[in-house]
Structure formats: structure tokens, C-alpha cells
N, C-alpha and C positions, 0 to 999 in steps of 0.2 A: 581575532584570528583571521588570516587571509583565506580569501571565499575558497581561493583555490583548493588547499586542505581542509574545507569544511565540505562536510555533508548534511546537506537538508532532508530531515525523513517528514512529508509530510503524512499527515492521517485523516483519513477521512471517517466522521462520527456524526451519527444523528441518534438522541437522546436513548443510548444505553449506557450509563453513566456507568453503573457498576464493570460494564465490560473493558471500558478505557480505562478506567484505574488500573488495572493488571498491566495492560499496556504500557501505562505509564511508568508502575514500578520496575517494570522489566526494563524500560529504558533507562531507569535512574542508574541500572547494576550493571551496564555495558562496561567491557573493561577496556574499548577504547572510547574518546569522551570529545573526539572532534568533530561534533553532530550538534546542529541546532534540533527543533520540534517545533514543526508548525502543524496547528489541528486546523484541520478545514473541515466547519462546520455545516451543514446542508438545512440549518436551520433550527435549530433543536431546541429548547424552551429554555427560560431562567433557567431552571432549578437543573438542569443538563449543566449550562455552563459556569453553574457557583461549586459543582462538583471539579469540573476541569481548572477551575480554579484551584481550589483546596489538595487537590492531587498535587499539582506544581509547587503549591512553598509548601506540601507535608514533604516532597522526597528532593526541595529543595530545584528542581527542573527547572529553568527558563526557557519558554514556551509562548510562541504569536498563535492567539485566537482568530482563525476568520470567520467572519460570520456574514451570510446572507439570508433575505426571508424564504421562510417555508412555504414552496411552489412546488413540490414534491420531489420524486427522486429525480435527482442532479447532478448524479455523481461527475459528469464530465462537467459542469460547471463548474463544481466545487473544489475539483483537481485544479484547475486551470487559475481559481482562486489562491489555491493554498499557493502554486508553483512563483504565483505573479510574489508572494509575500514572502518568499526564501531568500535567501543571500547567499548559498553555496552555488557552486557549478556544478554538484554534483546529485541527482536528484532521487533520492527510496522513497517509493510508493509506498503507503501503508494502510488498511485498515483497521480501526476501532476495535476490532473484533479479532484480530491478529496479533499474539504474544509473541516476541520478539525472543532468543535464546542471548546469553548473557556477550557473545560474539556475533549476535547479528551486525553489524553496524563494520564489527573489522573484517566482516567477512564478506560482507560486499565490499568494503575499500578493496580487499584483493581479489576479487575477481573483476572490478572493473576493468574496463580496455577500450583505447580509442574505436572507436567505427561500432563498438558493439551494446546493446544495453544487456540487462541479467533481467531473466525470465526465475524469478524463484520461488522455490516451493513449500509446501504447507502439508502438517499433519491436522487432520481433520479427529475431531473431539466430539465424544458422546456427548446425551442430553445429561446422561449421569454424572459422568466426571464435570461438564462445565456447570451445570447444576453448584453441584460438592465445591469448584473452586471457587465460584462469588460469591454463593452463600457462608462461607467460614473464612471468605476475605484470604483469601489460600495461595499460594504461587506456584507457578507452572514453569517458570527459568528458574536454570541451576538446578534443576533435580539428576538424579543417576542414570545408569543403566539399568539397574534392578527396576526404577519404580517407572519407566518405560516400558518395560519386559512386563512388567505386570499389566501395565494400562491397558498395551498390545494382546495380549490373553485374555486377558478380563473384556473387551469390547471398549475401553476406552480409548483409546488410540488408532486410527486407520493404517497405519503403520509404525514400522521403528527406523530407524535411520536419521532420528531426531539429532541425537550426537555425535553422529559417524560423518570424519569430515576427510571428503577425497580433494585430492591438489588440484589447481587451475590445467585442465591439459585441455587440448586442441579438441577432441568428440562434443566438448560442451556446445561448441558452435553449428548453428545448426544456417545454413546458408540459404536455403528454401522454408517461406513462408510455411507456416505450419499452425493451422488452427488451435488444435487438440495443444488443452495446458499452460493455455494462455492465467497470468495471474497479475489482473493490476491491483492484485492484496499486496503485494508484494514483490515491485520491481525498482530496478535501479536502470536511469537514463541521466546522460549527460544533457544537462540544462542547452545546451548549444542544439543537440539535436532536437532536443522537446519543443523549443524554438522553431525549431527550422520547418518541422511536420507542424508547426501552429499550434502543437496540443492537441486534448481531446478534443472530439466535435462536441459541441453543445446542443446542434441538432437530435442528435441522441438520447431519447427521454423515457425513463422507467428505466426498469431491470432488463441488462442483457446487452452485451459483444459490445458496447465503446469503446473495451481493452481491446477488443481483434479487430477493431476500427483503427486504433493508436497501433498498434502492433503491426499492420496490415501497410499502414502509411509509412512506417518508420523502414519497414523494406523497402517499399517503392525509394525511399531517398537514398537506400545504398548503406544503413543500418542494422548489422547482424545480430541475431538471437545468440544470446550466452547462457545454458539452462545453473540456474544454480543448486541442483539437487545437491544434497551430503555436505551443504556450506550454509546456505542460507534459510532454511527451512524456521518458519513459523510455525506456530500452533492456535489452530480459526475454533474458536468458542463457538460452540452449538447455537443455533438460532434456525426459527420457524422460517420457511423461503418465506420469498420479497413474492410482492405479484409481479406475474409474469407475462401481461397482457400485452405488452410493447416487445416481446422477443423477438415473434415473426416477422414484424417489419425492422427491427434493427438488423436482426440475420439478412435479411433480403438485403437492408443495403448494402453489407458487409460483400455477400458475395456477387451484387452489381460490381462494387467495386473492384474485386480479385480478377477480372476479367479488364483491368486497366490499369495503368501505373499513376494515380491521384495520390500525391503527395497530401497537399493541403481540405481542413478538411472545410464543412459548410459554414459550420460559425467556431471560432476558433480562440484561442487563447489572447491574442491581440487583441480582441475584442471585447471581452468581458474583463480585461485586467485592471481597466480605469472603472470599473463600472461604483455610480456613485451609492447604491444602495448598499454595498457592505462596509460592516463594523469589524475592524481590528483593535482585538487587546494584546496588551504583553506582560505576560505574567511569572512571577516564578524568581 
């Protein structure tokens, strides 16, 4: 298939196997299928990646494993991994932990747009219901109205608007840098411009704002925010937070930065794309 009509969702996973399996089946039931899967993995053990395995030939998926050693969280490393290892032009962010609805994939095909990437968004899931879906191996795409309305009553759902899908118009754009709802669970960017900003920084280390670093850069270059509420929304499986002990300096540099127009950032996608210590499989 030509890169051009392809879209790379990569995802990023560190050993919660059961979580990605969901993920993965929900990408097996996209009803459009012009999407590679690259997992970019942040180091996660065997028995992590003979699960990512067996998830791709049970639902039948073809899918590139990256794989670097465990040096803790990385996530801008491991983006900038997954990115260097796709073949579309056209790039969805994804996490492990984010279930896809059975139109995610055409529904960022159409919202994408030159100059702009898609900011998109996420139903946030009880300890109960994500509990209830791993443990009975259960699915979360393709369900109705009704059992949404109930999740949303019951406390399982932070919202409804899961299946409510509004057309591309012009309000989506949002022209002015805008911290608040940043999600690189879940964004789509033209590979041209992920390039151009050099990617994530990989100066960036722990939990917290790499996305409003990448976000942040990608205005400086002249790159408009596209939100995609009531189109592209996931659903993020419950998990205990990450440690938070590197926020305050990642926040700090973030807002050094917003007081300048830094395109590029400190260590950057070019840099770690040759890097010889990661393992790629292909699977599926």
C-alpha cells in the first residue's frame, strides 16, 4: 500500500499485557484497514512481548515490535522509536492503555488537514468497569448507547459522547497555544511535521508535559491544533498514577519555553532513530 494512504498508529506499552490485548482487538474490528501497528515498547519483559505476540496472529494483525532496554519512563524516546519504525506519512499516537472505537482510524483519516495535527480525546474508565473488562477478557468497541448510558450512571464512564460523532467544521481549530487537554494518548500528526519539530525531546524523563513540549513546538513551526472531540475519542483503562517526581521540572521547562518561539527540541528524534541498542520484530 502507498505510505501516502497509509496510516501508522503507533503505541506505546510497558508490560501491561492484558491492557494491550484490548487495544489490539479493537484495532483488529476497524472498519477501515489502511493502518499499519507499530508498538513502541519502553522496555517491558519477555513474557510482556510473547503476549504482543500472540495477540497479532490470534486477531491475525501485522504489527513491528520496538523494543529498547528498560531505563525507565521514556515515553519521548520510545515515541520517537516507534515513529523512526513506521512507513505512513501519516502519524496516530497511541497508548497501551487506550481502546480504540471501531471508527477510530477513519476518523482521524477525516479529520486530518494540511498545517494542522488532531488533539484527541478520551473517555476515562472506572477501577470497576476496567477491572470487569480484563478480567472476563471483555470488549469495550462496538457497544451501544444503552450500555454507555449505563456506564455514565453507574460511575463507569467520565462521560458519554463516546458514539456521538459531530462533522469536521472550522471551531475545531484552535489557533493559540493552549495547554489545558493536551493528549499524546491519542493524537494524529503528519510525519512531515513530526520531522520538522524533530519529535519528542528526550531530554524529557519521568511522568509529565513531553506532549505540551511536542505540542508547544509544533505551534512555534506554524502547526494548528485540531480538537477531535465527538470523532476520535478513546477509552483509557483505569491504572494507579505513574510517579510524579520529574513534573515540576518538566512543567518549568515547558513554560521557559512558551515565553520563546523553540521550534527544535534538546535531543530529538534524529538522534535516537539510528540508535543501536533497539530490537525490532514483525509479527502478525
Amino acid at each position: 500500500m502507498p505510505a501516502v494512504d497509509l496510516i501508522s498508529i503507533v503505541i506505546t506499552t510497558y508490560n501491561r499485557s492484558d491492557a494491550l490485548a484490548v487495544v489490539l482487538a479493537s484495532l483488529a474490528s476497524q472498519d477501515d484497514k489502511a493502518f499499519e501497528v507499530i508498538i513502541a515498547d519502553d522496555g517491558s519483559t519477555q513474557a510482556h512481548q510473547d503476549v504482543i505476540q500472540a495477540s497479532a496472529n490470534a486477531w491475525g494483525l501485522p504489527l513491528v515490535h520496538v523494543w529498547h532496554p528498560d531505563v525507565g519512563f521514556t515515553a519521548s524516546r520510545v515515541r520517537n522509536l516507534g515513529v523512526a519504525a513506521a512507513s505512513g506519512n501519516y502519524i496516530v499516537l497511541l497508548d497501551g492503555d487506550c481502546v480504540p472505537e471501531t471508527d477510530f482510524v477513519s476518523q482521524h483519516r477525516r479529520l486530518r488537514q494540511e498545517g494542522c495535527f488532531v488533539n484527541g480525546s478520551r473517555v476515562m474508565l472506572s477501577e470497576r468497569l476496567t477491572r470487569q473488562v480484563l478480567s472476563e477478557h471483555g470488549k469495550l468497541h462496538g457497544r451501544g448507547y444503552s450500555f454507555w448510558l449505563g456506564q455514565r450512571l453507574s460511575g463507569g464512564a467520565s462521560k458519554l459522547g463516546s458514539l456521538l460523532r459531530l462533522p469536521d467544521f472550522a471551531a475545531r481549530i484552535r489557533t493559540k497555544f493552549q495547554w489545558k487537554g493536551i493528549r499524546s494518548c491519542n493524537m494524529g500528526v503528519w510525519r512531515k511535521d513530526y520531522e520538522a519539530v524533530d519529535g519528542f525531546d528526550e531530554s524529557f524523563v519521568g511522568w509529565g508535559h513531553e506532549d505540551a513540549d511536542f505540542v508547544l513546538r509544533l505551534h512555534n513551526a506554524g502547526i494548528k491544533r485540531k480538537n477531535g472531540f465527538c470523532a476520535t475519542e478513546v477509552y483509557h483503562l483505569w491504572h494507579k498514577e505513574a510517579s510524579r517526581g520529574a513534573e515540576s521540572q518538566n512543567a518549568a521547562t515547558v513554560m521557559q519555553r512558551m515565553r520563546s518561539a523553540q521550534v527544535l527540541p534538546t535531543i530529538g528524534y534524529r538522534e535516537s532513530k539510528d540508535a543501536q541498542e533497539v530490537v525490532v520484530h514483525r509479527w502478525g
